[in-house]
C-alpha angles and dihedrals in degrees: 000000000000089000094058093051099053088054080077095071088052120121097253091078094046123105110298102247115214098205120100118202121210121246126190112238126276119185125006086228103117132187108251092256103018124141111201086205100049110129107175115127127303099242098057134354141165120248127198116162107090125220133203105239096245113171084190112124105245088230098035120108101178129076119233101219099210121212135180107252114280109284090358112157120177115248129252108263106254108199109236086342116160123210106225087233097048103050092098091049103056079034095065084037104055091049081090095076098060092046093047093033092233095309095173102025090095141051114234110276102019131179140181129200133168116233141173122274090246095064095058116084109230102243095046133113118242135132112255115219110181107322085324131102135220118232108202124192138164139176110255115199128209114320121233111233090224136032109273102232115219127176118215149125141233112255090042104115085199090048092052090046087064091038087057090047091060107052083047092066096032087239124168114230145187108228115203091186101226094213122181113266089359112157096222132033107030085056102047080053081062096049090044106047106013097261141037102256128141147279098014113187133192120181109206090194091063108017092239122142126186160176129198115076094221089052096045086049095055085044094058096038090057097042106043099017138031092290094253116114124214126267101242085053098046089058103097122201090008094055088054089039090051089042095050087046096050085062090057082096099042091035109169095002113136087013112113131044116253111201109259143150122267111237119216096234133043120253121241117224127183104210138115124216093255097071126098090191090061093042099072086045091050089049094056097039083055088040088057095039094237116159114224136184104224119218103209112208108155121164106306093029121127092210079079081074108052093043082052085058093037101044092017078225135076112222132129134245110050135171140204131183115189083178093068102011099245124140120186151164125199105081096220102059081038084058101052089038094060087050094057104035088050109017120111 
């Protein structure tokens, strides 16, 4: 609990500072409607030059040729299997439901009914109880045309706060993962904004950029949902403090860069907030500094179908990695797959 507090005395409730220093640039890789130049204030700004997504070292000249680990083979999916090793593990993971109440779990607007087996379609995607269905239905709000990029890390209360958000609201993002001490991507949000606070959003589909965890979540809400935000996320001080709270069992996890190798292309990852099994997934992809388009499919949402067509299974999480090739369920094997494949 000490370590909560003292969360308290971080930087991210100091004063906001409206100078912005200039950084030479680290990495070409550019957020889809970023302006280097732009110098509105911290905590929100317009963006309008848009940029071609490019992973490539601005001084590198050679070409790192990626490959799934010697003899690997996905698992099986194994439907809330838990690895022995790894009990621990989803058990300190999955403490972050009962602190933020399942802030995550469901899309805005859900709803569950039973049915009968008729009246659901074969093919299509449901939870079976005992000769019942479960019809399963939400309220989607507008869509954005591209992914909202947002740069973060695990064991950040205010990051979570927006990664709830946006499973709230089934929204696809691009995650640039925020590490401690990582090369890339906590500097370019800098350079971007004028100091390294997070999480940092830019929305290509508007040209808004922004700080401030409580702003970027009513944004979102009245974007891409009705505008209302959920209880568990309206609650001030007491939504950071029970944030901070649901990572006591995962504390320090998804924290510090691990050296790894940038990819050229983003992952992909089927997962929601809610989940512990994604969780330890999510905490290795920020470790390693691997940016990831998330695919957020909680409970209501219809991207359960189309990872039911696609899989012809649902289980988060899922990977794909359109750098090797590989596509995957099980989070364990997902984990130690990550570490292999990027890992220096």
């Amino acid at each position: 609990m000490v370590g909560v507090f003292s969360m308290l005395s971080l930087p991210l409730f100091s004063p906001l500072s409206l100078r912005i220093q200039p950084r030479p640039p680290f990495i070409s890789y550019k957020a889809s409607s970023e302006s280097s130049n732009s110098k509105a204030s911290p905590a929100f700004s317009s963006t309008k030059e848009e940029q071609k997504p490019s992973f490539a070292s601005s001084s590198s000249t050679t070409t790192t040729t990626f490959a799934p680990p010697p003899n690997f083979k996905p698992p099986e999916p194994k439907r809330f299997a838990v690895r022995p090793d790894k009990t621990w593990d989803v058990v300190g993971a999955t403490l972050a439901l009962f602190f933020r109440w399942g802030t995550g779990v469901f899309v805005s607007g859900y709803s569950a009914s039973l049915v009968s087996e008729n009246e659901i379609p074969p093919g299509q995607y449901c939870l079976e109880l005992r000769g019942f269905k479960v019809k399963e239905t939400s309220k989607i709000g507008p869509r954005p045309e591209k992914p909202i990029e947002i740069y973060e890390f695990e064991s950040c209360p205010f990051c979570r706060k927006v990664r709830e958000i946006v499973s709230v609201l089934d929204l696809d993002v691009l995650f640039y993962p925020c590490p401690k001490n990582g090369p890339n991507f906590r500097p370019k949000v800098a350079q971007m904004g004028g100091k390294q606070q997070f999480p940092y959003m830019v929305d290509p589909n508007t040209g808004v950029a922004m700080y401030e965890s409580d702003e970027i979540i009513k944004y979102l809400a009245g974007k891409y949902g009705d505008g209302s935000v959920p209880f568990m996320l309206s609650l001030g001080l007491l939504t950071t403090l029970t944030a901070g709270f649901a990572m006591i069992g995962r504390m320090g996890k998804g924290t510090s860069y691990t050296p790894s190798k940038l990819p050229p292309k983003p992952l992909e990852l089927w997962s929601f907030e809610g989940s512990p099994f994604c969780k330890i997934v999510r905490e290795v992809l920020v470790e390693l500094e691997l940016p990831h388009i998330q695919h957020s499919c909680p409970r209501g949402s219809p991207k359960r179908q189309i990872l039911y067509e696609k899989a012809g299974h649902f289980q988060v999480p899922y990977l794909e990695d359109p750098n090797t090739g590989m596509q995957m369920f099980e989070s364990a094997e997902i984990a130690e797959y990550l570490r292999a494949t990027y890992a220096q």
